[in-house]
N, C-alpha and C positions, 0 to 999 in steps of 0.2 A: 800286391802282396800285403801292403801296410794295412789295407782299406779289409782282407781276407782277416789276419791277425784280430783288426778290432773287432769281429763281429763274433772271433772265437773265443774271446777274451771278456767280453762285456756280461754273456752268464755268469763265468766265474765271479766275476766283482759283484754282482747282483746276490750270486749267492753264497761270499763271503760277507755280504754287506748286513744280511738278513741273518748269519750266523751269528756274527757279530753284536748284533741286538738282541738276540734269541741268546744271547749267552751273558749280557751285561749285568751284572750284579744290582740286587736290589738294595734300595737303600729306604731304611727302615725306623722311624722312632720309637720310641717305647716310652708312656712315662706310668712308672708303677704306683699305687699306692693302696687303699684301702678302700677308696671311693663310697665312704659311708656317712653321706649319700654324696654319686659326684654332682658336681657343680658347674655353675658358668664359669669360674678361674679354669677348672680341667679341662673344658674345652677350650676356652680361647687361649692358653698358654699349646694345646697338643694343634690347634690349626697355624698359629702363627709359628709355629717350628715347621711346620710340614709346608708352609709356602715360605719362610728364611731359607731355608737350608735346599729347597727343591726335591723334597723327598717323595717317594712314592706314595709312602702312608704315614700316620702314624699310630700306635695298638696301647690303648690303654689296656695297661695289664693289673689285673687286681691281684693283690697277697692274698695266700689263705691264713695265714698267723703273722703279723711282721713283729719283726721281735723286738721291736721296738715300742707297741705298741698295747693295751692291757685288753687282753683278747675278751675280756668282759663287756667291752663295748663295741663289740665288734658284730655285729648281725650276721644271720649264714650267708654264706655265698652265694648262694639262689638268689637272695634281691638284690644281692650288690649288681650281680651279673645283669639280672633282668634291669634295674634300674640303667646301666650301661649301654645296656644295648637300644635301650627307650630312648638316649641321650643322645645317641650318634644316629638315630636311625634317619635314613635318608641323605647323609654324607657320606660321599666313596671315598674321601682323604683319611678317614679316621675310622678304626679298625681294633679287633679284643683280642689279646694274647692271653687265653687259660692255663699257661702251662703251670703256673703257681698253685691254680686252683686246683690241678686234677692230680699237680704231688704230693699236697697238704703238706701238716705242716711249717714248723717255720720257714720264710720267704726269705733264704739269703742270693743277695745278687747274684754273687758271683756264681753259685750251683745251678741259678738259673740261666745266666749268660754262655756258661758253660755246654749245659744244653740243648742250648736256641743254636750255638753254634753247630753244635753237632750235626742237631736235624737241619737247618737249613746252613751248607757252605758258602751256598751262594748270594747269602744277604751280610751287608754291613748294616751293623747295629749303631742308634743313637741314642743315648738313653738320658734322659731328659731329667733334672733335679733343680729346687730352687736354688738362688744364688746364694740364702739360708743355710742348705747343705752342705756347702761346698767346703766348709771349714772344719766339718765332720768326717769326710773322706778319710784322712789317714787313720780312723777309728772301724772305716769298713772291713769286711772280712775278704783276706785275700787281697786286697786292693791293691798290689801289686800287679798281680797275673789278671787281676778284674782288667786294669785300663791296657792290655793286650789285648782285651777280648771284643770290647766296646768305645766307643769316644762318646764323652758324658760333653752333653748339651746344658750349660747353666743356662738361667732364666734371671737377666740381672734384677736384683731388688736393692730398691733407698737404703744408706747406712751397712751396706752388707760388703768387704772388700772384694775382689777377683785375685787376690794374689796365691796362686797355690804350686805347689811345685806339681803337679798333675795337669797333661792338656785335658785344657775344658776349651768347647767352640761356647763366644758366649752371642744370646741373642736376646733384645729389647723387647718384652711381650707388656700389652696395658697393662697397668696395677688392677687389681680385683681384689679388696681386701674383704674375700668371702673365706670361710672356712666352715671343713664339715660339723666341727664341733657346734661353733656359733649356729649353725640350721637344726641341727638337733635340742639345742639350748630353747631356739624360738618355737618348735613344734612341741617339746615338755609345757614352756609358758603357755601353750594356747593360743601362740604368735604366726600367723603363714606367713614363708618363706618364698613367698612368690618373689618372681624374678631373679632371685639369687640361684635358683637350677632351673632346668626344662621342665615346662609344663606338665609333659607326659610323664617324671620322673616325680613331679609332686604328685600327683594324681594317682601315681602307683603305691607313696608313701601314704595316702590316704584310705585308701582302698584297702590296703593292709594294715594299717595302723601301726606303723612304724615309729619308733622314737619317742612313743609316747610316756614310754617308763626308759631310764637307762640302768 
């Protein structure tokens, strides 16, 4: 009878097992910003989170206005996008969230985590900021109901403290003292920026002639 039981029994757990998986929550990073132009700090800070943390992906997601930000120097969306997708292409870890782009716009977190939550229930969000930011948080908007919605991934950096009363997971990414402005500074001089972004991403800022006036 025991030997009958297990043979009836063994579908079942095969296919709770496979439900089981087929229902796991994804888990998901996000790191937003402007990406004007991205660089090699935005990827190797979005790949070393997505193998720390064991994540599925992670989605650089571009603002379409951050309000932070002086939208004067902000290029359309079209090259930031294209430039993006030039940068990751050929990596299945790292992944583009438009939704910023396609609601214009000022980019506040939280309306957008809000949502991401909506459309997808079944993903947990990480959303990825320097350990720089992290002392600006209680200046975000909603930042209350935001860390409900998402767990903010720091990125430690030198001289910068971890103490905040908000969970942050914090993770050790290389230093890369690249930044968008400084590659835009170098391509006004007349300076290439190689090595400091993806080939294919300078070659697209060339081809279009990006940067050349700000």
């Amino acid at each position: 009878m025991s030997h009958m039981q297990a043979r009836v029994l063994t579908p079942k757990i095969e296919i709770q097992e496979e439900l089981a998986l087929f229902q796991r929550r994804k888990q998901i990073g996000l790191l937003g910003g402007n990406f004007n132009p991205v660089h090699q700090a935005h990827l190797v800070a979005s790949e070393q989170v997505y193998q720390q943390l064991s994540l599925d992906q992670v989605h650089l997601m571009p603002t379409y206005e951050p309000p932070h930000v002086d939208e004067k120097q902000t290029i359309d969306a079209e090259h930031r996008l294209k430039m993006l997708e030039l940068a990751i292409f050929g990596n299945r870890h790292l992944g583009i969230e438009t939704i910023e782009l396609e609601r214009g716009g000022k980019s506040y977190t939280y309306e957008t985590m809000k949502a991401l939550k909506q459309n997808n229930p079944d993903t947990d969000y990480y959303f990825i900021i320097g350990g720089d930011m992290v002392e600006y948080l209680p200046k975000w908007s909603h930042i209350e109901e935001l860390v409900t919605l998402v767990q903010f991934v720091g990125i430690r950096r030198p001289h910068y403290g971890v103490e905040t009363p908000y969970p942050i997971m914090w993770v050790d990414v290389p230093q890369m003292d690249i930044s968008s402005t400084s590659i835009r500074q170098q391509i006004q001089q007349g300076k290439s920026p190689r090595y400091l972004l993806p080939d294919p991403v300078l070659a697209y800022i060339q081809e279009k002639g990006l940067y050349l006036h700000e």
